[in-house]
Each structure stands twice: as structure tokens, then as C-alpha cells.
N, C-alpha and C positions, 0 to 999 in steps of 0.2 A: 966631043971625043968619047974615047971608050965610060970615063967617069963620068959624065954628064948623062950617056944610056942609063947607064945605073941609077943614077939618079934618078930617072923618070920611074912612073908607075907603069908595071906592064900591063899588055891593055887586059887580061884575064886578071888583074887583081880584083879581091871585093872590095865594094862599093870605089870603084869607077866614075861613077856616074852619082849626080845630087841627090840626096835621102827625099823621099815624099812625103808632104805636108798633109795631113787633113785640116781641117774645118779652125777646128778650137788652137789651131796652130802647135798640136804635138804631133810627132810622127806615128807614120801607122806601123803595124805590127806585119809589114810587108817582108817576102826575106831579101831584099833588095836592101830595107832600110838596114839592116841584124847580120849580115854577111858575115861580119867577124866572130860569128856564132858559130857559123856551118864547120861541123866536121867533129863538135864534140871536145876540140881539143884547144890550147891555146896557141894564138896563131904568132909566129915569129915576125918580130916588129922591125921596120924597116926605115931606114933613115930619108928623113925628108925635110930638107933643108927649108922649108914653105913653115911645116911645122913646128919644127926647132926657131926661126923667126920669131914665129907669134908667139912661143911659147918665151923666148927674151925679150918679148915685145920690141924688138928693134924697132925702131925710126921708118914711116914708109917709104921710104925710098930702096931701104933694103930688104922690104914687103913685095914690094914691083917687082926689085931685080930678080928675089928670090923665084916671083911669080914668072915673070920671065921666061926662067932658065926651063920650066917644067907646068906648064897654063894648067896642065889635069890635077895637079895639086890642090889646089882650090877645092876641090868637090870630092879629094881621097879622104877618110877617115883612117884613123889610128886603129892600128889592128886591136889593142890590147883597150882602149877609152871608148873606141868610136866615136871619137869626136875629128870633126873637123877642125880649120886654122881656127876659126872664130870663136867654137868655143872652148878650143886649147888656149890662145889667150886672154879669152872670161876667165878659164880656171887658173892661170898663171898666178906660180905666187910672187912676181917680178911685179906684175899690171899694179896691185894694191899700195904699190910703194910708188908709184909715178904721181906725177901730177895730172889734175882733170885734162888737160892741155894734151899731154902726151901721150894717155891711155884712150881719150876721145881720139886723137889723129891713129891710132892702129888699131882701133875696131872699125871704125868709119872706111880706113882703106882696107880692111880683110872685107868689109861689107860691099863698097863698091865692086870688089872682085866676084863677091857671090853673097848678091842678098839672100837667098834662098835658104842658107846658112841660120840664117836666123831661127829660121822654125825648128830647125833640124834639131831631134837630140841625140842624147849619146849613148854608150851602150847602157845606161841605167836609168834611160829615161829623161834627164834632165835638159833643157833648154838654155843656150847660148844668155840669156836672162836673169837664168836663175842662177848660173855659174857666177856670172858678173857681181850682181847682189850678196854672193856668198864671200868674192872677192874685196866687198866692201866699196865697189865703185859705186859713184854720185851720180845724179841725173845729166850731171854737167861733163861726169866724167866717160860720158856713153852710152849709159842707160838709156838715154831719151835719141839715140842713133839706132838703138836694138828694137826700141818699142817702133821707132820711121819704121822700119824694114818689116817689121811682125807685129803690128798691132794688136793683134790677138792673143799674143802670147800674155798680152796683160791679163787677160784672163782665164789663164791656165795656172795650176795647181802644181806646185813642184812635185812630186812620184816620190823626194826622200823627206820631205818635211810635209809635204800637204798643207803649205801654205800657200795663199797668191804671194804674188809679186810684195805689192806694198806690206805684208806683215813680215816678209822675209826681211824686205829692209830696215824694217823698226825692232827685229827680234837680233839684226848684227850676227854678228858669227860665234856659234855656240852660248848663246844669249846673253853675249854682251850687249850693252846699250847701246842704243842705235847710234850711227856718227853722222848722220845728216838726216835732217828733218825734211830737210825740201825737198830730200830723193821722196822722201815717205809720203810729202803734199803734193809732186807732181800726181807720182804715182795713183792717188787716193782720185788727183783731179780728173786725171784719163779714164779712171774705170769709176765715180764712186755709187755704181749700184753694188758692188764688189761687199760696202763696207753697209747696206743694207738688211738689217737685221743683227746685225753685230752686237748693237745692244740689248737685244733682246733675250732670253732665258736659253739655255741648250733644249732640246728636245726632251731628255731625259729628266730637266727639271721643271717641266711646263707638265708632263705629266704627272712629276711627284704633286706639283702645287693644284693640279687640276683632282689627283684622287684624293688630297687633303682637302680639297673645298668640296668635295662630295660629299667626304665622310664629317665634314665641320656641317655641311647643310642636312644630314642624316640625323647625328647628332642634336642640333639643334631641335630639329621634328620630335627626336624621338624624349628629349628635356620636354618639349612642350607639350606633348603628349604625358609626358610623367605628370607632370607639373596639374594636367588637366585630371589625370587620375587623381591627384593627391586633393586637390580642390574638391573634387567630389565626393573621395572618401571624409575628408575635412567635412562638407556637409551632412554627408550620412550620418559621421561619427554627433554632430552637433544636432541633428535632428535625432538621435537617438537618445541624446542625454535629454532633450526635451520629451521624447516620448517617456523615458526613464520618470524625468520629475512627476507628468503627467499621470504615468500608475502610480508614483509611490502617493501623492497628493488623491490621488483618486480611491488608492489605496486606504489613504488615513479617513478618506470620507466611508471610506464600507464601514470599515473599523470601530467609525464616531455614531454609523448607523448602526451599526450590529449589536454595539452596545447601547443605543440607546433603545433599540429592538426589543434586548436581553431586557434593560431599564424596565422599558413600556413593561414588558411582560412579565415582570418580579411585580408592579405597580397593580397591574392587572390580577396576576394570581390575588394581590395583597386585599384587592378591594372585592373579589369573588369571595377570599375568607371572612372579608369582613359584613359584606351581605349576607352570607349565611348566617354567621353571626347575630344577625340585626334578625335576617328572618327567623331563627330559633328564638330569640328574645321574643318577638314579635307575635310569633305563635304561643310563647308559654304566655306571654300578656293576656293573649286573645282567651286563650284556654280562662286564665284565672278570672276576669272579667264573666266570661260567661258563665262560670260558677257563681258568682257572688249576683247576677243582675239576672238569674233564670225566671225567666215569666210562669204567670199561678195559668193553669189549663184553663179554660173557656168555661168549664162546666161549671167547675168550683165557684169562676168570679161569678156568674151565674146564678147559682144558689144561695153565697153570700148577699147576693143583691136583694132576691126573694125573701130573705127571713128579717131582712131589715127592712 
């Protein structure tokens, strides 16, 4: 009837038609996928009984009929979220309060209506995954229906956390403690190149530690180098003090000559005085001697001979 028109999406609504996936399993920045952008202005939000479902997470039977009454619902986005049924109720705050049981049977049937959905995100980036995870759902609880559908979304980065998948679910919501471990070990199972370098130092501190081991290896060169300085002044200083003893010893030896030099030559004057001495004696001897033992001339002894 006339309300059931209404209900439908006119075929000129934006996004009509299912958002486009790239590669890494987030959307591209196509205007196909961001319709509820165009115009600058915020777009008046329309009632869609498909969405308001998933958003009560009803029972899939009233998923079907809802689908039913209006099949292009499936692949409309929410003018004001951009999000699709799937992951309007990832982000329902109804889904978090269900049992695994209940929340896996209405993503599992929003999913068979449109796996596609899966990749899809919303207007602020996020993927039907990462909503779920935020909702505090378990592996058991659908998570592991979203990863069948989009495998690769495991390894996509949420755009409001910049986390993967597995640390969203161990960091909880607003960093509460995680509430299931096993979401965190499937998780970790399906992707664990993800958690590859993890343990490893940040970037930023692999080069603090990298220009402290330069400058610890700089420093050390340059202790060794002192150290080799000091060694050889240490020698200089010790071969000095032996040269030092060496002149003062060599010194006392000038000293020990010089006086005995000055010695020798006080000895020396002593015994020059004293030859002279000896020679002046020597001479007045010779002098007196020759006065008293003068020989008689030749002639005389001579004539004495003759008259005798």
C-alpha cells in the first residue's frame, strides 16, 4: 500500500546500491561509497524498518520479514552513520546484552542477506568488526561469522583506535579488561603475523638505544684513548724523574770532581810553593858550599909544588 511505498528506499536515494570493497577489506574513498556527504549539509534520516530491526537486534525471522517487505534495504546506509543493517547492529547497544546464541543468529542472517556488508564501513571509517569488538561480542558471539564473510578485515586497522582487530578485543571498551580471551586467541590464531614484532622496542626507542650504543661505543674509544694518553704521560712523567735523578747523581759527580779538581789544585799550588822552597834552600846550600870548598887556581898549586 501507500505505507509500505514509503517505506521503501526511492531508487535516487544515496548509496542504493552496496559500498565498494578494496583489497585490505576497507572501503574506498569512492563518492558512491560517502553519499551521505554530498551536499555539504546533514541529510534527513529516514525510517527503515530493516534498520531499526538490526538495530533491536530482533530474532531473524523478523530480519527476513523486515527484508521482505523492502530487499534494497540490505545495501541502504543510514544517512546520518553510513552504516548499513550489519553494522548497525555490530554497533547496537541491545547486541552486547544478548547471548552468543542470539547475537551470532542476527549477524549471521543480516550476513546471509548481504555478505558484502561485511567490508563495508561507515561514515567514519569503521568496519562492521570493529563495531562488533567495541560491542564487546565474543568469537562465538559472531565475530568469527564477520571474519567467514571478510577475512581480511582481520587485518585492517580500526581509523578510531588504530588498532587491529585482536588488540581492540583485549583493550575492551574504553580500556576495560578484556572479557574473553578466546575472542583475543582466535583472533591472534587467524592473523598471528599481526602480533609479529610486538615485542619488539617502538621505533623511536630502537633509535634512542641505537644512538646511546654509539655514543657508549664513542666514549669508550675515547676513555681508551685517554687512558692511552695518560699511560704515556705516566711514562714520560717516570722517565723524567729518572732523567731528573740521573743529572742530580751526575750532577753530585761534577761537583765531587770539581772539588776535587779545586783539591788537586790547592795540592798542586801547595807543592809548586813548596819546590820553590826546596829550590831556594837548595840554591843558598849550593851558594854556601861553594864558598867554603872553592878550589886553589892551577898556577898557585903549581908553584906550591915547585918550591917543595
Amino acid at each position: 500500500g501507500d505505507d509500505d511505498d514509503r517505506l521503501r528506499a526511492s531508487p535516487d536515494e544515496p548509496q542504493s546500491r552496496p559500498p565498494e570493497a578494496i583489497g585490505d577489506g576497507s572501503v574506498s574513498s569512492s563518492p558512491r561509497n560517502h553519499g551521505w556527504r554530498r551536499g555539504g549539509r546533514r541529510p534527513r534520516r529516514r525510517f527503515r524498518p530493516l534498520h531499526v530491526a538490526s538495530e533491536l537486534c530482533c530474532p531473524p525471522e523478523v530480519l527476513r520479514y523486515a527484508h521482505s517487505r523492502d530487499v534494497a534495504q540490505i545495501h541502504v546506509r543510514d544517512e546520518r552513520t553510513g552504516r548499513a543493517p550489519l553494522s548497525v547492529a555490530a554497533a547496537s547497544t541491545v547486541i552486547s546484552g544478548k547471548s552468543d546464541g542470539e547475537s551470532r543468529s542476527v549477524l549471521e542472517e543480516l550476513l546471509a542477506l548481504n555478505p558484502a556488508a561485511a567490508s563495508a564501513a561507515d561514515a567514519e571509517g569503521r568496519l562492521p568488526l570493529h563495531l562488533a569488538l567495541d560491542s564487546l561480542l565474543t568469537w562465538e558471539g559472531g565475530v568469527d561469522s564477520i571474519l567467514t564473510a571478510a577475512p581480511r578485515v582481520l587485518r585492517t586497522r580500526d581509523v578510531t583506535t588504530h588498532l587491529y582487530p585482536f588488540m581492540a578485543a583485549a583493550v575492551g571498551v574504553a580500556g576495560d579488561v578484556c572479557v574473553d580471551v578466546n575472542t583475543i586467541y582466535m583472533l591472534l590464531r587467524n592473523g598471528p603475523e599481526l602480533a609479529a614484532g610486538m615485542a619488539d622496542d617502538p621505533p623511536w626507542l630502537r633509535v634512542e638505544r641505537k644512538f646511546e650504543a654509539q655514543l657508549q661505543t664513542e666514549r669508550k674509544a675515547h676513555t681508551k684513548e685517554v687512558d692511552g694518553l695518560k699511560s704515556q704521560l705516566a711514562a714520560i712523567a717516570l722517565e723524567r724523574d729518572e732523567m731528573e735523578k740521573e743529572l742530580r747523581k751526575e750532577g753530585g759527580q761534577a761537583r765531587e770532581l770539581i772539588d776535587e779538581n779545586a783539591a788537586l789544585r790547592a795540592e798542586l799550588e801547595r807543592l809548586k810553593d813548596e819546590m820553590g822552597v826546596l829550590a831556594r834552600i837548595g840554591e843558598e846550600m849550593r851558594n854556601e858550599g861553594n864558598i867554603l870548598e872553592s878550589p886553589i887556581p892551577c898556577h898557585k898549586r903549581q908553584r906550591e909544588s915547585t918550591t917543595e
